[in-house]
C-alpha positions in Angstrom: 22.1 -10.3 16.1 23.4 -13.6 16.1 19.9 -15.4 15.2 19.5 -13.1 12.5 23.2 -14.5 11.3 22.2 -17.5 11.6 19.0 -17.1 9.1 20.8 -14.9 6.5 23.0 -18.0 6.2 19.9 -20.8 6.5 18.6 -18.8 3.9 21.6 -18.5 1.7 22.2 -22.5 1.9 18.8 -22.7 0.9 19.1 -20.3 -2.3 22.5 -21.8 -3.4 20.7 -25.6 -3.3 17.8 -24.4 -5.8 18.5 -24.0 -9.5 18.6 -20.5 -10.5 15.3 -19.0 -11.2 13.2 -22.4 -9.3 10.0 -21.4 -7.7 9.7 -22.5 -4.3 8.2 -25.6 -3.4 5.1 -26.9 -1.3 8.1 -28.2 1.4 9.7 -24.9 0.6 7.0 -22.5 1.8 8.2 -22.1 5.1 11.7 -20.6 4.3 10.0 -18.7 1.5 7.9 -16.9 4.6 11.0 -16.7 6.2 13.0 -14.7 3.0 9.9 -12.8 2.6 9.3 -11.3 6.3 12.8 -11.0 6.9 13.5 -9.3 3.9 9.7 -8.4 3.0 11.6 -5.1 0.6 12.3 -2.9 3.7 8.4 -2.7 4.6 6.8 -3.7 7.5 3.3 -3.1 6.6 0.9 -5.3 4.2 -1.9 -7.8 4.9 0.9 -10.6 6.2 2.5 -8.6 8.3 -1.1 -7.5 9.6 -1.8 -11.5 10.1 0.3 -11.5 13.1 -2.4 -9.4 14.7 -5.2 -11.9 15.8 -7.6 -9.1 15.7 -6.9 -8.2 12.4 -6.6 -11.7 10.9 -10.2 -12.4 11.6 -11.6 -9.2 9.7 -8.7 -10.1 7.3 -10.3 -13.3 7.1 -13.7 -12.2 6.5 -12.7 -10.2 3.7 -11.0 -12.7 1.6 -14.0 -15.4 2.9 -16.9 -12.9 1.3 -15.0 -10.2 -1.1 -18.4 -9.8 -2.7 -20.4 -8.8 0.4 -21.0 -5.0 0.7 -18.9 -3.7 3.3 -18.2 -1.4 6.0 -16.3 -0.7 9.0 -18.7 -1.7 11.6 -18.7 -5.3 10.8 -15.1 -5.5 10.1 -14.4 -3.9 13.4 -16.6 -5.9 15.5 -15.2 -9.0 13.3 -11.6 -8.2 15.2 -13.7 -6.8 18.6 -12.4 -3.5 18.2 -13.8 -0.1 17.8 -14.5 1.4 14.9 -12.0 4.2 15.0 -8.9 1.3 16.7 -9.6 -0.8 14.0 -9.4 1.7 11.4 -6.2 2.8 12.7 -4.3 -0.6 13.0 -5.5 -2.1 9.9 -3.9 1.1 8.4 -1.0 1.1 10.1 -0.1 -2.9 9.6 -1.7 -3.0 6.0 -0.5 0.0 4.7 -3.8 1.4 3.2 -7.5 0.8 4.8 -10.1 -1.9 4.7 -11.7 -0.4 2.4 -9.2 0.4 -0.3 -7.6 -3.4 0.7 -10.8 -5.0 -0.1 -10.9 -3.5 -3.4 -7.6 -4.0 -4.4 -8.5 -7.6 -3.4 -11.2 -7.6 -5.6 -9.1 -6.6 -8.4 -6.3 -9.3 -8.0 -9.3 -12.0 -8.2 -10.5 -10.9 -11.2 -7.7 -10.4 -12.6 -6.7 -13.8 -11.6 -9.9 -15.5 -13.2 -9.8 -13.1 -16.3 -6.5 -14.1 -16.8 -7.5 -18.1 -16.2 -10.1 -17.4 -18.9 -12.8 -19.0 -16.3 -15.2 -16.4 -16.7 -16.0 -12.7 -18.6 -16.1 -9.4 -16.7 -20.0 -9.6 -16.5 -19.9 -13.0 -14.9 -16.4 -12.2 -12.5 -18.7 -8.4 -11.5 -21.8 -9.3 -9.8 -19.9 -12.2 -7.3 -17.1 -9.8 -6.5 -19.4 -6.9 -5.3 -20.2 -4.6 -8.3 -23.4 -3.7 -9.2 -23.2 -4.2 -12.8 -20.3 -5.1 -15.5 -20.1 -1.3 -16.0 -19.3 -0.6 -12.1 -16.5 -3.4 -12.3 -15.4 -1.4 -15.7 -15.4 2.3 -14.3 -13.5 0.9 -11.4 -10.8 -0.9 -13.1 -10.3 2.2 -15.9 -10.3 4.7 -13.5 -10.0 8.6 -15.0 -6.4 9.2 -15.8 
């Protein structure tokens, strides 16, 4: 109780010294880790919270190394040296949705991210992030209502 005092009031020094609205800093990353695990919106589940699993960082590791490369459970599970059906369970559990459904979503935030950059067109972003075709990437980011 009394460490956790003593970072709600590290971490309020260090949000009274930055202006209003100020992004955090290279030097600031640390305490910005710090604000966001100990105050991560009441959740303890998402892929940092899954890093502090070893196992899970490696397969976590290998998704965002290859998010292009077809994938299943198998090699993500041997990845972290787990089982098929452990692995399954604690990347659930600490992620709060599967590997499966992660990598996607990961897949989406990097296009997004390069569509938005303007560095490429959905036909050129598809094919590198794992879709078949332009028309797979489409059908998968308009999904039916």
């Amino acid at each position: 109780m009394v460490a956790r005092a003593d970072e709600d009031r590290a971490n309020e020094r260090t949000a009274r010294r930055r202006p209003r609205g100020a992004a955090f800093g290279p030097h600031d990353a640390g305490a910005g880790l710090r604000l966001y695990l100990a105050h991560g919106a009441g959740q303890r589940a998402g892929w940092l919270f899954a890093l502090a699993d070893p196992r899970l960082a490696r397969a976590i590791g290998a998704l965002h190394a290859s998010p292009g490369v077809a994938c299943n459970l198998t090699p993500l599970a041997r990845e972290a040296g787990m089982s098929r059906s452990s692995f399954a369970g604690a990347f659930k559990s600490a992620v709060g949705c599967g590997p499966i459904d992660y990598l996607a979503r990961w897949r989406m935030i990097l296009a997004g991210d390069r569509l938005d950059k303007g560095e490429a067109t959905v036909t050129e972003i598809a094919k590198p992030l794992g879709y078949a075709s332009d028309a797979a990437f489409r059908d998968r980011v308009q999904p039916d209502c």
